[in-house]
MARZA-524825 format. One record per atom (N, C-alpha, C, CB): residue in one letter; x, y, z. Coordinates in pm, whole numbers. Glycine has a CB too. Layout:
(node 'a', (X, Y, Z))
...
END
This chain:
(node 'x', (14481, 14206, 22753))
(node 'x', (14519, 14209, 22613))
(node 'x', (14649, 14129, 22594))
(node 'x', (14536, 14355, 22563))
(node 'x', (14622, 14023, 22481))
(node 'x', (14766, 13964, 22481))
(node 'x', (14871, 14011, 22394))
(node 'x', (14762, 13832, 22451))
(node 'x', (14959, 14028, 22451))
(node 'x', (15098, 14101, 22436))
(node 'x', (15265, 13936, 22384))
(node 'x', (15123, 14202, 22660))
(node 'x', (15296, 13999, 22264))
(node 'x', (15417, 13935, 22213))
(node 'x', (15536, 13928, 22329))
(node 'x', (15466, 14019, 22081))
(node 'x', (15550, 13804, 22319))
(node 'x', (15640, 13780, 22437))
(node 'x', (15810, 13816, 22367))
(node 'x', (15615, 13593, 22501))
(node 'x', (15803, 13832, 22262))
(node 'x', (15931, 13888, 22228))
(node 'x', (15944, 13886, 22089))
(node 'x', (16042, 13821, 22290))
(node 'x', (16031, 13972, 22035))
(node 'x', (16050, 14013, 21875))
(node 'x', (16084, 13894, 21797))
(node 'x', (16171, 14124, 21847))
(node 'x', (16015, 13895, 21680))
(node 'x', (16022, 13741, 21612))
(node 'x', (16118, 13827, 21429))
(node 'x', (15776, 13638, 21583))
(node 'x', (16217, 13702, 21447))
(node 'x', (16271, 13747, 21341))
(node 'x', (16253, 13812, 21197))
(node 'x', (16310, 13682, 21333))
(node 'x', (16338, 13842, 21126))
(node 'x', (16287, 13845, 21016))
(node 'x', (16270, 13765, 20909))
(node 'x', (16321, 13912, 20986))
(node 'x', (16311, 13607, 20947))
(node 'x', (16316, 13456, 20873))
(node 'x', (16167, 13401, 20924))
(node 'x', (16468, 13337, 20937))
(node 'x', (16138, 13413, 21071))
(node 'x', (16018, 13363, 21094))
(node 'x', (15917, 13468, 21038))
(node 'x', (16002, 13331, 21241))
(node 'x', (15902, 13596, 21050))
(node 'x', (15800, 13687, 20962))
(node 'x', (15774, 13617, 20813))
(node 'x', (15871, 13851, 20938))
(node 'x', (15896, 13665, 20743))
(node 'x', (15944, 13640, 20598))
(node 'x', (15792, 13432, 20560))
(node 'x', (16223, 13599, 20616))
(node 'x', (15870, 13342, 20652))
(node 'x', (15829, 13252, 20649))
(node 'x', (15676, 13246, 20646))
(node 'x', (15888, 13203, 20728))
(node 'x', (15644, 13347, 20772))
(node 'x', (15492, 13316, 20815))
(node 'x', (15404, 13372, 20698))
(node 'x', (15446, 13394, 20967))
(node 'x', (15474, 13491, 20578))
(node 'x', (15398, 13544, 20510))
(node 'x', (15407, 13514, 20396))
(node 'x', (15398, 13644, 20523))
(node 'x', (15483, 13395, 20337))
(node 'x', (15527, 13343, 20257))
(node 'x', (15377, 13253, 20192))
(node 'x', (15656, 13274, 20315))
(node 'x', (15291, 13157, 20338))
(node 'x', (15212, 13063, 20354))
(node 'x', (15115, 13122, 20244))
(node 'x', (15165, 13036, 20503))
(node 'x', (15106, 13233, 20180))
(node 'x', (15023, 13264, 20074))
(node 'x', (15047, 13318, 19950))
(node 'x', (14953, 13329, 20111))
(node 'x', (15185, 13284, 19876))
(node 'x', (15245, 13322, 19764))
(node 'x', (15267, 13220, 19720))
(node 'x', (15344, 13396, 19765))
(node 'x', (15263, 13086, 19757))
(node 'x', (15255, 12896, 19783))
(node 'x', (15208, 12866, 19614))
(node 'x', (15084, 12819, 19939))
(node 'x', (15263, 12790, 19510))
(node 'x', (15214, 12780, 19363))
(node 'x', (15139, 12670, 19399))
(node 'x', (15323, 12760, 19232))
(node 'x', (15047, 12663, 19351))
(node 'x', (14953, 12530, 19370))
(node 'x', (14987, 12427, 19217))
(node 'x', (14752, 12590, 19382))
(node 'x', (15029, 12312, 19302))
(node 'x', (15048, 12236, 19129))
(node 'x', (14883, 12166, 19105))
(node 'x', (15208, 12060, 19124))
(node 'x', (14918, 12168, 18944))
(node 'x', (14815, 12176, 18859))
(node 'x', (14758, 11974, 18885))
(node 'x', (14886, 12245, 18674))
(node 'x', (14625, 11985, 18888))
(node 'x', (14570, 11876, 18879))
(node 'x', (14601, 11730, 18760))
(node 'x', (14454, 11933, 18874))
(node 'x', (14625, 11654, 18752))
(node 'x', (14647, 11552, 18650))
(node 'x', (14575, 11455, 18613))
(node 'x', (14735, 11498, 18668))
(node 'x', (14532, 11394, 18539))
(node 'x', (14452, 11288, 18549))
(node 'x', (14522, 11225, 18432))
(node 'x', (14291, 11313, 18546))
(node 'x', (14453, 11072, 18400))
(node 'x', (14506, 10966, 18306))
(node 'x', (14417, 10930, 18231))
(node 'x', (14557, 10853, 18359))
(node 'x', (14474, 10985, 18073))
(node 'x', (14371, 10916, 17947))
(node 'x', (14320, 10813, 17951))
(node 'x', (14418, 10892, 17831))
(node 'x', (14193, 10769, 17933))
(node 'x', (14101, 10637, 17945))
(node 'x', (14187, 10559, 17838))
(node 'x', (13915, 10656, 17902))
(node 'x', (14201, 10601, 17734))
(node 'x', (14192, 10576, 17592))
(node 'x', (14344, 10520, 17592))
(node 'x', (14151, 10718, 17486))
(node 'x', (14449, 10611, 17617))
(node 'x', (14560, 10573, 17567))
(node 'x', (14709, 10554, 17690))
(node 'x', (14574, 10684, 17452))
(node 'x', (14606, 10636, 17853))
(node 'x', (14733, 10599, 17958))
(node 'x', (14788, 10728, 17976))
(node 'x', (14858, 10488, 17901))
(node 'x', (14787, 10838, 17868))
(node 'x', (14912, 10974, 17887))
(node 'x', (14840, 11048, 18001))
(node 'x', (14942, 11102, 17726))
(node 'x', (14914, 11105, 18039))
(node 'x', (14850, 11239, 18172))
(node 'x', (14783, 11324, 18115))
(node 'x', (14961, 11342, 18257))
(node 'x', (14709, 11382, 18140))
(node 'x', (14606, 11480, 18098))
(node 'x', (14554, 11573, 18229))
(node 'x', (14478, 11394, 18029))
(node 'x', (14522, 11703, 18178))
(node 'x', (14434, 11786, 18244))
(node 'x', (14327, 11735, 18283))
(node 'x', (14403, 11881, 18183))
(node 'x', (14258, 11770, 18395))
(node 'x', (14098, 11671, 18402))
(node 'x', (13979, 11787, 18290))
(node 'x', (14012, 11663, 18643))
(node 'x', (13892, 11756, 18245))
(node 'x', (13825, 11790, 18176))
(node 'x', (13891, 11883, 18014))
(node 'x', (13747, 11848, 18274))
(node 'x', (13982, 11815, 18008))
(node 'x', (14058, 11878, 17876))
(node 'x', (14036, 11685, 17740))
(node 'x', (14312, 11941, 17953))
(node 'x', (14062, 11759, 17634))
(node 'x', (14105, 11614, 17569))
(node 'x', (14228, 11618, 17573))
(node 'x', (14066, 11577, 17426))
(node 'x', (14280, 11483, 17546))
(node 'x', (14389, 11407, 17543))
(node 'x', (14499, 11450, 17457))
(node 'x', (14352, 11287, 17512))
(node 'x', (14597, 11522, 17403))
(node 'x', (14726, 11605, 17368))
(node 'x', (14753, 11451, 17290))
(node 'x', (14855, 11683, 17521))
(node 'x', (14754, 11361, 17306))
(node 'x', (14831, 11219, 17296))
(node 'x', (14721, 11206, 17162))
(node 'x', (14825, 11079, 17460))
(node 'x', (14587, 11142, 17231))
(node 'x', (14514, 11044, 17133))
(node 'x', (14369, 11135, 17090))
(node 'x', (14476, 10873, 17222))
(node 'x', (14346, 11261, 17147))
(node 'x', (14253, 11361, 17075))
(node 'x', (14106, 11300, 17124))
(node 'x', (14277, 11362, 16889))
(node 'x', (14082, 11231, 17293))
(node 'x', (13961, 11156, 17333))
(node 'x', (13975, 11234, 17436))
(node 'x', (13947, 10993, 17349))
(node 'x', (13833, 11283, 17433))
(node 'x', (13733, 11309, 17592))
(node 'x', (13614, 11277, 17566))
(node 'x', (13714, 11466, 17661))
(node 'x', (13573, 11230, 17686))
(node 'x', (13461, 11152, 17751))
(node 'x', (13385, 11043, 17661))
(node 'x', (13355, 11254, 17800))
(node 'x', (13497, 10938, 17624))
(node 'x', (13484, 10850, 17551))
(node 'x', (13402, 10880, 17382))
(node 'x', (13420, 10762, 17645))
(node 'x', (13493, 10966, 17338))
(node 'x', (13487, 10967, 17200))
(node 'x', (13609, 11069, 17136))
(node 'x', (13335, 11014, 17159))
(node 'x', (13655, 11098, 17012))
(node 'x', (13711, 11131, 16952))
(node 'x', (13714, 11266, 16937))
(node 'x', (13696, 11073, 16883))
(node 'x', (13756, 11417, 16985))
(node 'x', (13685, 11528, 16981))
(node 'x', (13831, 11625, 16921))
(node 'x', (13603, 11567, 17146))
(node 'x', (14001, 11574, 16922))
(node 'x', (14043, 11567, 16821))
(node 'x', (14100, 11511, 16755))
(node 'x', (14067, 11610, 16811))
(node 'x', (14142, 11599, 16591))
(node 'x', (14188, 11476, 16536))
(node 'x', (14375, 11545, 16559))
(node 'x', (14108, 11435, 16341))
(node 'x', (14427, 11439, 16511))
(node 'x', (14584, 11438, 16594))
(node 'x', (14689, 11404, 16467))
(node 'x', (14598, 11290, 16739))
(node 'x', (14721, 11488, 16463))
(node 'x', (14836, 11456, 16319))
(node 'x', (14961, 11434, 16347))
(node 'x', (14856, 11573, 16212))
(node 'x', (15009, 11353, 16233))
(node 'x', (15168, 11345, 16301))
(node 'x', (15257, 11433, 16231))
(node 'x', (15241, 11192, 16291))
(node 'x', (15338, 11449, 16284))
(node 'x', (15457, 11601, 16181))
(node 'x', (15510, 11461, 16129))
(node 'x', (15626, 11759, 16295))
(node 'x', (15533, 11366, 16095))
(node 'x', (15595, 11292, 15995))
(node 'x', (15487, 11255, 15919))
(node 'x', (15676, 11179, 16040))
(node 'x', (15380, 11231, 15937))
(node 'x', (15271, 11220, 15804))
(node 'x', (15283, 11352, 15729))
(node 'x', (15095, 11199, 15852))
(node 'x', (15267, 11462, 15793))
(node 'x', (15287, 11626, 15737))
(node 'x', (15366, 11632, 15589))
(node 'x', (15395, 11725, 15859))
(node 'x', (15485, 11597, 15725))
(node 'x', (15622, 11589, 15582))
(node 'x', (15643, 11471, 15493))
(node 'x', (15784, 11594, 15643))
(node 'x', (15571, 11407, 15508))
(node 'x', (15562, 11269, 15390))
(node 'x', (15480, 11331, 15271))
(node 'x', (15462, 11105, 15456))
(node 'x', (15332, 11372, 15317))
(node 'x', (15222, 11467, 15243))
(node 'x', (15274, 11547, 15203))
(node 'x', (15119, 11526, 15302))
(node 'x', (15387, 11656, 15260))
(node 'x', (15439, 11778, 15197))
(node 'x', (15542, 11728, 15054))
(node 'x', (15534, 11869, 15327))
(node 'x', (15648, 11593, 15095))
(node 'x', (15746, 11550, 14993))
(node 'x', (15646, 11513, 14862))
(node 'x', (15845, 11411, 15053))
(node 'x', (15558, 11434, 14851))
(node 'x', (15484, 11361, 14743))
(node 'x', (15414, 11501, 14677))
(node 'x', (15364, 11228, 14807))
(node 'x', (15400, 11602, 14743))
(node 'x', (15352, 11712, 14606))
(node 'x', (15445, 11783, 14533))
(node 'x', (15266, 11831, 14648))
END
């Protein structure tokens, strides 16, 4: 039976059990359409395109408040 050849700290424990609390960073991909980073299978935050078409539409907060002044 194999037997520990000697007491392992509490930095190497700490360490060894660490290997599964690890954040996994999030996947990225690049808008066809316009270049910005994107989620993979999300639309585009930037230009409102997945999988080559238009799915939203994308407003600007300065068109908003132009539309809001003129009423």
């Amino acid at each position: 039976m194999a037997v520990p050849t000697g007491k392992k700290s509490k930095a190497k424990k700490r360490s060894r059990r660490a290997q599964h609390d690890v954040i996994a960073l999030t996947a990225v991909a690049v808008c066809e359409n316009c270049g910005a980073d994107v989620r993979p299978h999300r639309a585009c935050k930037a230009c409102g395109w997945y999988k080559d078409r238009v799915v939203l539409e994308i407003v600007d907060d300065l068109a908003d408040e132009e539309l809001l002044d003129e009423e």
